[in-house]
N, C-alpha and C positions, 0 to 999 in steps of 0.2 A: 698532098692535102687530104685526099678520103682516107687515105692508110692513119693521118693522124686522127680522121674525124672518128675512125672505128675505134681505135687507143682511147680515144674519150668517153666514149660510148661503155665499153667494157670497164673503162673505172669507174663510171657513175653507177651502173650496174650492179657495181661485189662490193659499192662502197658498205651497203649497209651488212652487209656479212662480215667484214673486217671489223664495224662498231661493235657487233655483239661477242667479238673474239676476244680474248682475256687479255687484261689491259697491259701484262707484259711483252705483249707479239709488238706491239708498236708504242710503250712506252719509251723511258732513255734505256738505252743498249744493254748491254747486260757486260757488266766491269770484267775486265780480265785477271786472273788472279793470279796476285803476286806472290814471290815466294816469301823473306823476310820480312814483315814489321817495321816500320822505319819510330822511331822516338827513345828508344833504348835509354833508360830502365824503365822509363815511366815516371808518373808524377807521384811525388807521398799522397797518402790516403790515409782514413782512419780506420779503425774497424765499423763492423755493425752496431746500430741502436744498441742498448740492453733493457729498454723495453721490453723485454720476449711478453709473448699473447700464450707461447706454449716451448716444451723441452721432452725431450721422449727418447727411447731408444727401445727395440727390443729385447725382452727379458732374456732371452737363452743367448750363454756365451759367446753362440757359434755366429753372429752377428757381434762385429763391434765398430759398428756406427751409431754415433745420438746427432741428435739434431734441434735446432731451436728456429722459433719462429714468433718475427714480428713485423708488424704493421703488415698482414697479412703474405708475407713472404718469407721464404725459408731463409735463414741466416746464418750462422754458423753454423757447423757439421763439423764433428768431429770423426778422426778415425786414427791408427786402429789404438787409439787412448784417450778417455776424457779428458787430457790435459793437452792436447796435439789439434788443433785447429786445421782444419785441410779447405776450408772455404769458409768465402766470407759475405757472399747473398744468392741466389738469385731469382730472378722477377720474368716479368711480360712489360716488354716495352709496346706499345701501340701508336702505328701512327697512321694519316689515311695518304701518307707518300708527299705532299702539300706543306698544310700548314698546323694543322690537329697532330698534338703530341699527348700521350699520355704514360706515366711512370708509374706500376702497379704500386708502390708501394706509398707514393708518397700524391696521387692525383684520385686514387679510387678512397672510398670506403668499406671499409673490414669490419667482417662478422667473423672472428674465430671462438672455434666452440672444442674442449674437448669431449669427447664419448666414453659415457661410465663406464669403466672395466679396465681402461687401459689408458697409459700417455698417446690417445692416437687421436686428430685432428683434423675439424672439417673448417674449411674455411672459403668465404665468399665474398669475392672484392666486387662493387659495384661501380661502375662510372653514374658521376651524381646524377645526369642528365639521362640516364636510361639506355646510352648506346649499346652496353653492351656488359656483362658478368662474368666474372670468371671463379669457378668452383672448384674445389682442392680436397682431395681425401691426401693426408699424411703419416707417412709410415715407415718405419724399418722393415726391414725383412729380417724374419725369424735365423734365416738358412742359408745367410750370404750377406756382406758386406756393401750392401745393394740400400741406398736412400729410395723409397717410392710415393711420386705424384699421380696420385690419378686426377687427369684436369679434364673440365668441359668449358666449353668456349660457348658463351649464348651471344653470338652477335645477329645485332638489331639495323644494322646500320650499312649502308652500302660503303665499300670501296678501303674499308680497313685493313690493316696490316697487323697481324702477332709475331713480334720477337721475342725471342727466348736470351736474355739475358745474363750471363755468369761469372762471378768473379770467382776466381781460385784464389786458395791462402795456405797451398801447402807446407803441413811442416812448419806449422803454428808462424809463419812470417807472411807478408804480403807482397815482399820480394822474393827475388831470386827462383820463379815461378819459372817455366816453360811450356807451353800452348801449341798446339796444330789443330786444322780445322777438318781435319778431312781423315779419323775420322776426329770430333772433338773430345779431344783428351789434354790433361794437363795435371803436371805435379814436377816435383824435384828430388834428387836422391833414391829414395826409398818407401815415397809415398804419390801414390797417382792416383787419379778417378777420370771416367768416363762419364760424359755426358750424351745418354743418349733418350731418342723418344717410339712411341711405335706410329708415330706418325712423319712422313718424310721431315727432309729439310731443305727447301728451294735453294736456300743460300748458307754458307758459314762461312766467319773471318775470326781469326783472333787479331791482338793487336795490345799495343803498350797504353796503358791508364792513360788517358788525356793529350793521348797524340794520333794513334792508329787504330787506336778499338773500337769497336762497331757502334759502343755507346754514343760515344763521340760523334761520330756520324751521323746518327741517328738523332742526336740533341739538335745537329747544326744543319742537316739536312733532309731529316724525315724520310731518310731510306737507306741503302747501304750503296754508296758509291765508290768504294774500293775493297775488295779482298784479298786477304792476307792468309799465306798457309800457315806459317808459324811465325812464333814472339817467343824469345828464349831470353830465361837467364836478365827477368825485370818480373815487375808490378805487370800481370796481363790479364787482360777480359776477352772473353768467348761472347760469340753472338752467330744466334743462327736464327734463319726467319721461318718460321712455321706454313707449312700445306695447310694451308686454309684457303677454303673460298672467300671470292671477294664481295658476294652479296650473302645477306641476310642466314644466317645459318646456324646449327649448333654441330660442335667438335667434339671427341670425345676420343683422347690421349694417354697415354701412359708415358711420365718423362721418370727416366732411373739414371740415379748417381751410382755407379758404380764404381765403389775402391779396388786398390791393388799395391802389390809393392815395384811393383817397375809400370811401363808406358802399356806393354805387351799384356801385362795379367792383369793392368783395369780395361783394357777393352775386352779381353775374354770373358772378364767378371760379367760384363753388357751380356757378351753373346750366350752366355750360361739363365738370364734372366729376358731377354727378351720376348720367349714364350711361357715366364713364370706363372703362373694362373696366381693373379694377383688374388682373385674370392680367398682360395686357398691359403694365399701367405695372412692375407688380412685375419682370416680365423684360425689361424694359428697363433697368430699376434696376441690376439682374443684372450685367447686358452691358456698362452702360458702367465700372461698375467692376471688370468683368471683368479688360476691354481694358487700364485701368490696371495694375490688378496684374498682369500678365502681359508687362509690362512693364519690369518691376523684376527687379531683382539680390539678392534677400532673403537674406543671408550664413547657409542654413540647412546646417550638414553632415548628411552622411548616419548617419542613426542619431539623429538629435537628437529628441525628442521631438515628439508630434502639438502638447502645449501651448506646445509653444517656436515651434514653426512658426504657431500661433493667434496667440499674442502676438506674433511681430513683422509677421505679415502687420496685426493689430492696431492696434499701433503705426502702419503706413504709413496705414491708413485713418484713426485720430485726427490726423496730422499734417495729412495733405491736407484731411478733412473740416473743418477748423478756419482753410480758407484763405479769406477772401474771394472773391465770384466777380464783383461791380464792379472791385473794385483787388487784380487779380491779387496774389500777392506777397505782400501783407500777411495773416499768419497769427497768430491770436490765442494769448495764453500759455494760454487755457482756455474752456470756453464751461459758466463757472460762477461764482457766487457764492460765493468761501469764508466758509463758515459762514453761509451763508444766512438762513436761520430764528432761527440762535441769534445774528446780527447787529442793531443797532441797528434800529431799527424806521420806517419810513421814512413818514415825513411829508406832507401835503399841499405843503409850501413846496419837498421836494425838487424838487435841480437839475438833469432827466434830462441834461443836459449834462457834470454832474458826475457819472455814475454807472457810470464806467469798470470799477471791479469787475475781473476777471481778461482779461476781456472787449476789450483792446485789445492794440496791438502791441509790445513791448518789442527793441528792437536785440538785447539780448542774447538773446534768446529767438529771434528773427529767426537769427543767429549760427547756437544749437544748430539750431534745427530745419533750418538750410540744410546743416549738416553730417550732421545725420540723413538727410536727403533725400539727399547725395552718396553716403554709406555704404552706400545702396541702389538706386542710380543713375535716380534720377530726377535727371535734370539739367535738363530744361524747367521743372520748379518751380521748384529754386537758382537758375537764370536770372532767374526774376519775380523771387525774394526780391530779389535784384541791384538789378534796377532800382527797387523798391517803398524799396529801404534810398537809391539815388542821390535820390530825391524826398523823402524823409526828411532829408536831409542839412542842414543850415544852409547856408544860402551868404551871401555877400557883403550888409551891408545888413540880418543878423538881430539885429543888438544885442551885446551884450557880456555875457562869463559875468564877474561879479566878484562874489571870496568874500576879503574883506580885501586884503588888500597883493595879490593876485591876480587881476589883469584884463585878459583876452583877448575879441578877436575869439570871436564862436561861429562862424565861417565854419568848416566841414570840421567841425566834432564832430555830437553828435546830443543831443538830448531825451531826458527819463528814458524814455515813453511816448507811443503815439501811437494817434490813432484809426485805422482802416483807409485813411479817404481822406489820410490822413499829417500831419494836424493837430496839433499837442503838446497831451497829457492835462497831463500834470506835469514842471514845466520842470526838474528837478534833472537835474546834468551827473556824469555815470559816467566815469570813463577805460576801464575795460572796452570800454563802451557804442560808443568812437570808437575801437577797437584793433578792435575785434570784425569790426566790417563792412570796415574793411582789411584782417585777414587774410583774411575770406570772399572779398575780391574778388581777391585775389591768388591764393589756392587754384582760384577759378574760373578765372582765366587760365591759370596752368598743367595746368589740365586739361582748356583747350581748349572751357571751354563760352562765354566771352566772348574779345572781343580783348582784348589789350594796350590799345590808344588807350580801350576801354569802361571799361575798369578804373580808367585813371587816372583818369577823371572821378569815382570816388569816392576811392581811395588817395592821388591829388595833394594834393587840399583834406584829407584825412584826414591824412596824413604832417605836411603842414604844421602841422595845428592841434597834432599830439601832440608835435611838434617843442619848440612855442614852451610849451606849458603843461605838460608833464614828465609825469611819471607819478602826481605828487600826483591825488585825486581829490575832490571835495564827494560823493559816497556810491559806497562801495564795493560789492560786487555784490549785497548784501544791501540796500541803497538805505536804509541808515541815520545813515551816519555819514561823515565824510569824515578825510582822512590818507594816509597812504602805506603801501598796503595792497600784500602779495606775490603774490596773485591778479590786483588790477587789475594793478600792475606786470610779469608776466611777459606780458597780452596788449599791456600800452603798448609793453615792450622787445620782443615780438615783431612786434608791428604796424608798430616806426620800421623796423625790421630789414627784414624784409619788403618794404614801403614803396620802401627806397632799394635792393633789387634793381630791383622795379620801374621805377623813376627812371633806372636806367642802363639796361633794355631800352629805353627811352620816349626815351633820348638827353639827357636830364636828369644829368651825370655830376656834373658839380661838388654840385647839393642832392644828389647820392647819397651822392657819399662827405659831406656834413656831416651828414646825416641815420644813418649807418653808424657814423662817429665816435661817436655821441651815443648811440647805442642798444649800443655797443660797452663806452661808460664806466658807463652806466646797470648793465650788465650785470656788469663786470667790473675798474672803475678801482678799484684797490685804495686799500682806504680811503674808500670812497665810490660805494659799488653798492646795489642792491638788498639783499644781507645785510647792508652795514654798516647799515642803515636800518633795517629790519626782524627782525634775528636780535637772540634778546637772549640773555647769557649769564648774566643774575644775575634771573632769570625768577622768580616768589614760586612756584610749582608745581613742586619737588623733590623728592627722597626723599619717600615713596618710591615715587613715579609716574614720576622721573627724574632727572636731572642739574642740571636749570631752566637746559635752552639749549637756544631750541626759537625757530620763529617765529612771531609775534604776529598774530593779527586784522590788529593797524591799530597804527599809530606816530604820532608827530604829531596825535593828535587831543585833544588837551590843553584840558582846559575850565577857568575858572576855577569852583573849588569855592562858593564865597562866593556867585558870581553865578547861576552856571550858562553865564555867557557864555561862546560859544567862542573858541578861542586860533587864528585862521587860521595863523599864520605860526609855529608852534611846531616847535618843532629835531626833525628827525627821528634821537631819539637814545631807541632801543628799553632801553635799561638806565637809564630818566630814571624808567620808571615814575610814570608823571601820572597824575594823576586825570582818569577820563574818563566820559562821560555815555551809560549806555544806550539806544536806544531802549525804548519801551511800557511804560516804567515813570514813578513822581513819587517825588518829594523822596528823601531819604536813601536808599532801593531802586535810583536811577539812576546813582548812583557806585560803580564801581568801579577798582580802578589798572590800569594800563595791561596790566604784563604778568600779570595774572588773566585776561585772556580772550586763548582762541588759536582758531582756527578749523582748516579742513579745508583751507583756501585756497591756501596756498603747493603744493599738490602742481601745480597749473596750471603752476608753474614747470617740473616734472617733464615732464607732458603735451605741454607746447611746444617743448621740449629749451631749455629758457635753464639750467635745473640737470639732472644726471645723477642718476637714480635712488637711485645707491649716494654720493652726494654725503655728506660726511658731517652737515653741517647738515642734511639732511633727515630719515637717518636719525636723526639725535639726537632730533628736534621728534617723533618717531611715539609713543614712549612715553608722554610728557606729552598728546599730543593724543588714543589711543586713551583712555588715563586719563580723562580730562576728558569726553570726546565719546560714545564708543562703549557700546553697547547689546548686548546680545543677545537676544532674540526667539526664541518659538516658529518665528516665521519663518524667522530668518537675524540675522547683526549688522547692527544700521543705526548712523547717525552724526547727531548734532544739527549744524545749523547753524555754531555757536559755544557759549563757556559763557556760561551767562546769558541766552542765548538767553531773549525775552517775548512771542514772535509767536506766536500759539497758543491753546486752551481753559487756561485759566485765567491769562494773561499765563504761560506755560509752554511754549517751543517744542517739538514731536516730533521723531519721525527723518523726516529725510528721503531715500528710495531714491535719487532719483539722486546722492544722497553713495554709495551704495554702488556705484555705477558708477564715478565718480569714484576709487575705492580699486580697485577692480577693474584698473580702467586704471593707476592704479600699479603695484600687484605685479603685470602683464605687464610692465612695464619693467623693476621691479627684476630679475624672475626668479628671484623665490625658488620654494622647491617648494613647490604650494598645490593643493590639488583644483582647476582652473578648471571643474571640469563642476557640482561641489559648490556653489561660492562663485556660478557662473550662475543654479543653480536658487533659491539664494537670494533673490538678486536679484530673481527674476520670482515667488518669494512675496511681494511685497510690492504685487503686482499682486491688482487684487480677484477673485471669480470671473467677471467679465464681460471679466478682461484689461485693463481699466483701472486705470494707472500716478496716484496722487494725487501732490500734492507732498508733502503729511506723512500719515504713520501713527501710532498710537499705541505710546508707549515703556515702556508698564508697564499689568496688572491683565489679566483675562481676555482683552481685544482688543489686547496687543501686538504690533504688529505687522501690524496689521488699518487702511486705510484711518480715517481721523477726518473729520473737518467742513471740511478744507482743501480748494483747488483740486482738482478729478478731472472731466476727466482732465487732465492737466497736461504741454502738448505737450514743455514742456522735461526730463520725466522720460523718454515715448516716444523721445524723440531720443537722450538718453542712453543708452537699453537697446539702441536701432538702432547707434550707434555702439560700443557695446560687443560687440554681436555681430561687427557688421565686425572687430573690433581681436582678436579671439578666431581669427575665422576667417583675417584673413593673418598675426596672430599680432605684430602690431605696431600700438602704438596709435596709430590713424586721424588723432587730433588733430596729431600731431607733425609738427612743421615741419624739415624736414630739414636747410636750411640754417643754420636757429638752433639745430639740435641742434651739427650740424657746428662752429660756433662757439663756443659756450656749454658745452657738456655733456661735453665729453671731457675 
C-alpha cells in the first residue's frame, strides 16, 4: 500500500511536465510502416484546373522544367519537354489532428502576382479566418532541372498540422506511376523527380489515389494513420508531414522538385541543389530574362498605361516560355488542360501518347505566335519557328490526303498537330494550316531574317501542294468541319499569291506566273472566286439583324440528313442552303442549314488585303454577324466563335478575346471613328488579374467576361494582343500583305 501510495505521488508530480511535452509523446502511437500500397491502381482522376494565375520556366536551355500554377498552387510541371507532363499538383494540406481540415488550394484565398522581368511568382494563400498564411516565391532554376518553392508558414493558431501534398503524372499519364517514401521520389520509365524540402519530414507515405494515399487519410482522418513505403505501377500520391511547431510560429522552407531520367539521378538532382543559394539562382533567373526582354521592340506608346506595358511585356514572356528548349521552334498552343478537372476522368488504360491536350504544336498557332514574336522583334525565335515548321513539313513519300473524289499527295502541306519533336498528334488537313507557314516564311524573307533559297525550302513544296488541292479544306480553322471556308480561303489565296512572288525571285518564273494566275481567279474570276462560293444572298438571318447577305462559316459541307454521311464533292453554292452537321453535338441537335451559321471568319480576308475593308459584301455580313456573335460584357464586347458554336461548359461555346482583336484589326482598316484607346482597354479586360490571355471567357451571369475552364494561357490569344499593339502603334494592321492588298483590295 505505501509503495502504491509513492507510485501516485510521482505521477501527480511529472504530470504536468508530460502536459507541456509535444503532443506526439502521448498522442495515438506512431503507425508502423508498411512496405506495399494496398488499392492497386488507383481510382481515375482528372487533370489539374486550367485556370493557371501563372506558367514560367527558365530562360537558358540548361534548365528544362516549366511549370504552371493555379488556384495558388503549383500544377502541372513539365520536363524534360513542354509537351511531357511529369506532375499533376501539389499543395499544403492542414489539419489540427481532430476535426479542422483545410485544402490549400480549394479552402484558402489566393493572391498570385507575377514580378516584372521575368515569368517568376509570389503567391499568398490565406485562411479566411486568419489562422494561418502560407507565402510562395516560384521558380525554375537556371542551372538544373530543379522546380523551386521558397515557402513561409505564418501560423497563428495552436495545435496545427502542415502536409505537403503531391501528385505525380509522369510521362504525361496519371497512371502507371511509381512512388517510395523514403526518400520521396516518383516517376516511370525514363522520367522521375524528387521531392524534397530543407526542412525535415516527421512522416511520409505514398499510396494508390483513393485507397492508400495519405490524402485520403487525411480527408477521412485528419492525420496520417498508416504508412506506406511504396505504390508501384498505378495512379499514386505522396504525402509527407512538415517539422513545424505546434504552437504559433513562422517557417521558412525551401521545397525543390527535382527531375532526372532514372529514380537514382532525381534524387542526386535533390542532393546537387539542396545547398543551392537560392538568392543566386533567383538573380540569375532575373538576368537571363532580363537580357531577353531588353531586347525586344515592345510597341508601348508613351503614356500607355503601367497595365498595358505588364501585359505585353506578359505576353512576350508566355509566348517564349511556352517554347521547347530540345526542338527550338516548336511552341505549344498552352501548357494546360482545358477543363481539366471538370474533363472526363482518366483511366488506368489511358494512352499517355494520346494525351496531347493543349500541350502540342499546331502550324496555325505556330503562324500567330511567329507573327507575334515579329511584332515585337524577336527575330531569333521566328527564325526557329521557321525551321521547326520546314521539319514539320510533309515531304515526298508521306502518303496521300484523300477525302472522297479528293486525292493528293501530302508532299508540302502539314498535319492538324504535332508533338514538339514534329511527330503528327492528329492527322486532319487544314488549308489554313499549309497557307500559314507560306506566308510566315515569305514574311521572314522579306524581312531579311532568312534567305530567299531558305524559304523556298518551305514555300516550294507549300505553293505546290495549295496549287493542286485549291482552297477546299477537311477542317476549317476551328478543326471541325470541312468545305470552303472565307478564312481558310483568304490565307490559301494569300499563300499561292505570295508563294509565286517568291518563285520569281528564286527564278522559277513560268510556276510563278501559273501559280499567280490561280490565286488571281481564286481571288477575283468573276463568277467564280472566293464570294461567288461563300457569300450568300438569300441567307435565313434577315430582318431584322439584316438583309440575309452576308458570309458563311463554310459552304460545301453538305451532309446527307438521312445518314449523317458527308457529301465530299458538293457544289460550293452558298444560296443551296444544305443541311449540315455540327460538331459536339448528337442526333436531331447536329443539323442545322447551311446559311444559319456564319462566323467571324471572312474578316481574315480584310486583314490580308484579298478584300478591302469598305468592300461592300463585307460590310453587308457585319450586321448579321454582330447580331448572331456578339456579347457585351462587364468587360468589353467579345465575339463567339460561330452560331451554334458546342465547344465549351455545357456543349455551349463562350467568347473568345482574341475575336476581339480580330475586330480590332478590322476597324483600323476600315477607319471608321472608334475610341481605339477604349476598344484596347477592352481587350486586355479580358485578361485575368495575373495578365493571362484564356481562349474562352464567360458570356453571361456574374463572371461575364471573366476567364472559364478553357485553355489559359493560350499563346494564340498573347500573339494576338502583341500584334494588335503593333497594328495600333504603326497604325496599320501588321497582318497585311501588301502585295495582295495591292492586287485584291482596291
Amino acid at each position: 500500500m505505501p509503495k502504491l501510495f509513492t507510485r501516485l505521488v510521482w505521477i501527480i508530480a511529472l504530470f504536468p511536465l508530460f502536459a507541456l511535452a509535444d503532443d506526439e509523446a502521448f498522442g495515438p502511437a506512431e503507425p508502423e510502416r508498411e512496405d506495399l500500397a494496398f488499392g492497386a491502381p488507383g481510382n481515375a482522376f482528372p487533370w489539374a484546373t486550367s485556370e493557371k494565375q501563372g506558367a514560367g520556366t527558365a530562360y537558358d536551355r540548361g534548365s528544362k522544367v516549366w511549370f504552371t500554377i493555379a488556384r495558388g498552387i503549383v500544377t502541372e510541371v513539365f520536363y524534360p519537354r513542354i509537351d511531357w507532363a511529369q506532375t499533376r499538383d501539389t499543395q499544403i494540406v492542414i489539419t489540427d489532428g481532430k476535426s479542422l481540415f483545410w485544402e490549400e488550394q480549394y479552402h484558402l484565398n489566393h493572391e498570385v502576382k507575377r514580378k516584372p522581368g521575368a515569368p517568376f511568382y509570389t503567391v499568398i494563400n490565406r485562411e479566411p479566418n486568419g489562422r494561418f498564411t502560407i507565402e510562395k516565391e516560384i521558380w525554375s532554376d537556371p542551372d538544373s532541372n530543379t522546380l523551386i518553392q521558397k515557402i513561409r508558414i505564418r501560423n497563428f493558431t495552436e495545435g496545427l498540422k502542415f502536409y505537403l501534398v503531391h501528385k505525380p503524372a509522369a510521362r504525361n499519364s496519371l497512371f502507371g506511376d511509381s512512388a517510395y517514401a523514403m526518400p520521396l521520389v516518383a516517376g516511370e520509365k525514363d522520367n522521375w523527380h524528387s521531392v524534397r524540402a530543407t526542412i525535415p519530414f516527421r512522416k511520409t507515405s505514398v499510396g494508390y489515389l483513393g485507397h492508400s494515399d495519405g490524402y485520403a487519410d487525411l480527408t477521412k482522418n485528419h492525420q496520417l494513420t498508416r504508412l506506406f513505403h511504396r505504390a508501384t505501377d498505378g495512379n499514386v500520391a505522396m504525402v509527407a508531414e512538415l517539422e513545424t511547431p505546434r504552437q504559433p510560429s513562422i517557417v521558412d522552407f525551401t521545397l525543390f522538385t527535382a527531375f532526372g531520367e532514372t529514380k537514382e539521378a532525381a534524387d542526386e538532382s535533390y542532393s546537387t541543389v539542396v545547398n543551392l543559394d537560392t538568392d543566386r539562382s533567383k538573380e540569375r533567373f532575373f538576368s537571363q530574362w532580363g537580357d531577353y526582354l531588353s531586347g525586344l521592340d515592345l510597341p508601348i506608346r508613351p503614356g500607355d498605361s503601367a497595365r498595358r506595358k505588364a501585359l505585353a511585356e506578359g505576353s512576350a514572356l508566355v509566348i517564349k516560355s511556352s517554347e521547347d528548349k530540345t526542338y527550338p521552334g516548336s511552341i505549344i498552343a498552352s501548357m494546360s488542360n482545358p477543363w481539366g478537372e471538370k474533363s472526363v476522368e482518366v483511366g488506368p488504360s489511358a494512352d499517355p501518347n494520346n494525351n496531347p491536350s493543349y500541350h502540342v504544336v499546331w502550324p496555325r498557332d505556330l503562324y500567330h505566335t511567329g507573327m507575334g514574336l515579329m511584332a515585337i522583334g524577336d527575330k531569333a525565335t521566328a527564325r526557329s519557328i521557321f525551321f521547326r515548321l520546314r521539319e514539320m513539313q510533309f515531304k515526298a513519300g508521306s502518303g496521300d490526303w484523300h477525302f472522297g473524289p479528293r486525292r493528293h499527295s501530302r508532299e508540302g502541306s502539314f498535319a492538324q498537330n504535332y508533338w514538339v519533336d514534329s511527330r503528327p498528334v492528329y492527322w486532319g488537313y487544314q488549308g489554313d494550316q499549309t497557307g500559314m507557314p507560306v506566308i510566315l516564311s515569305y514574311r521572314l524573307w522579306k524581312a531579311g531574317i532568312i534567305t530567299a533559297d531558305e524559304a523556298w525550302e518551305v514555300v516550294g513544296p507549300g505553293g505546290a501542294f495549295l496549287y493542286a488541292m485549291g482552297p477546299w479544306t477537311q477542317n476549317e480553322r476551328w478543326e471541325e468541319t470541312y468545305g470552303i471556308s472565307p478564312n481558310t480561303a483568304a490565307y490559301v489565296i494569300s499563300g499561292l499569291s505570295v508563294a509565286s512572288e517568291l518563285a520569281f525571285a528564286v527564278g522559277k518564273s513560268e510556276l510563278a506566273a501559273t501559280w499567280l494566275k490561280t490565286a488571281d481567279a481564286w481571288a477575283m474570276k468573276p463568277n467564280d472566286n472566293i464570294d461567288t462560293w461563300t457569300f450568300t444572298t438569300k441567307g435565313r438571318i434577315g430582318a431584322p439583324f439584316g438583309n440575309g447577305k452576308y458570309y458563311l462559316r463554310l459552304a460545301g459541307n453538305e451532309v446527307d440528313k438521312g445518314t449523317g454521311n458527308s457529301i465530299w464533292d458538293a457544289i460550293w453554292d452558298p444560296n443551296k442552303d444544305s443541311w449540315i452537321k455540327l460538331a459536339n453535338f448528337t442526333g436531331e441537335e447536329a443539323f442545322r442549314r447551311e446559311t444559319e451559321v456564319v462566323d467571324h471568319g471572312f474578316l481574315a480576308l480584310v486583314r490580308l488585303g484579298v478584300r478591302a475593308a469598305k468592300s461592300p459584301k463585307v460590310l453587308d455580313s457585319l450586321p448579321e454577324i454582330d447580331a448572331m456573335l456578339k456579347t457585351e460584357t462587364p468587360k468589353g464586347p467579345g465575339w463567339h466563335r460561330y452560331r451554334f458554336d458546342g465547344y465549351g461548359e455545357e456543349k455551349r461555346g463562350r467568347l473568345w478575346p482574341l475575336l476581339t482583336g480580330e475586330r480590332l484589326h478590322f476597324e483600323l482598316e476600315l477607319g471608321r471613328e472608334i475610341d481605339l484607346e477604349k476598344a484596347t482597354s477592352d481587350f486586355e479586360n479580358f485578361a485575368n488579374p495575373q495578365g493571362l490571355f484564356s481562349e474562352q471567357v464567360w458570356d453571361d451571369g456574374p463572371l461575364a467576361g471573366v476567364q472559364n475552364g478553357s485553355a489559359c494561357p493560350l499563346t494564340w490569344s498573347h500573339s494576338e494582343y502583341l500584334e494588335w499593339l503593333r497594328s495600333r502603334y504603326d497604325g496599320r494592321v501588321f497582318e497585311e500583305l501588301a502585295s495582295v492588298k495591292a492586287k485584291y483590295a482596291q
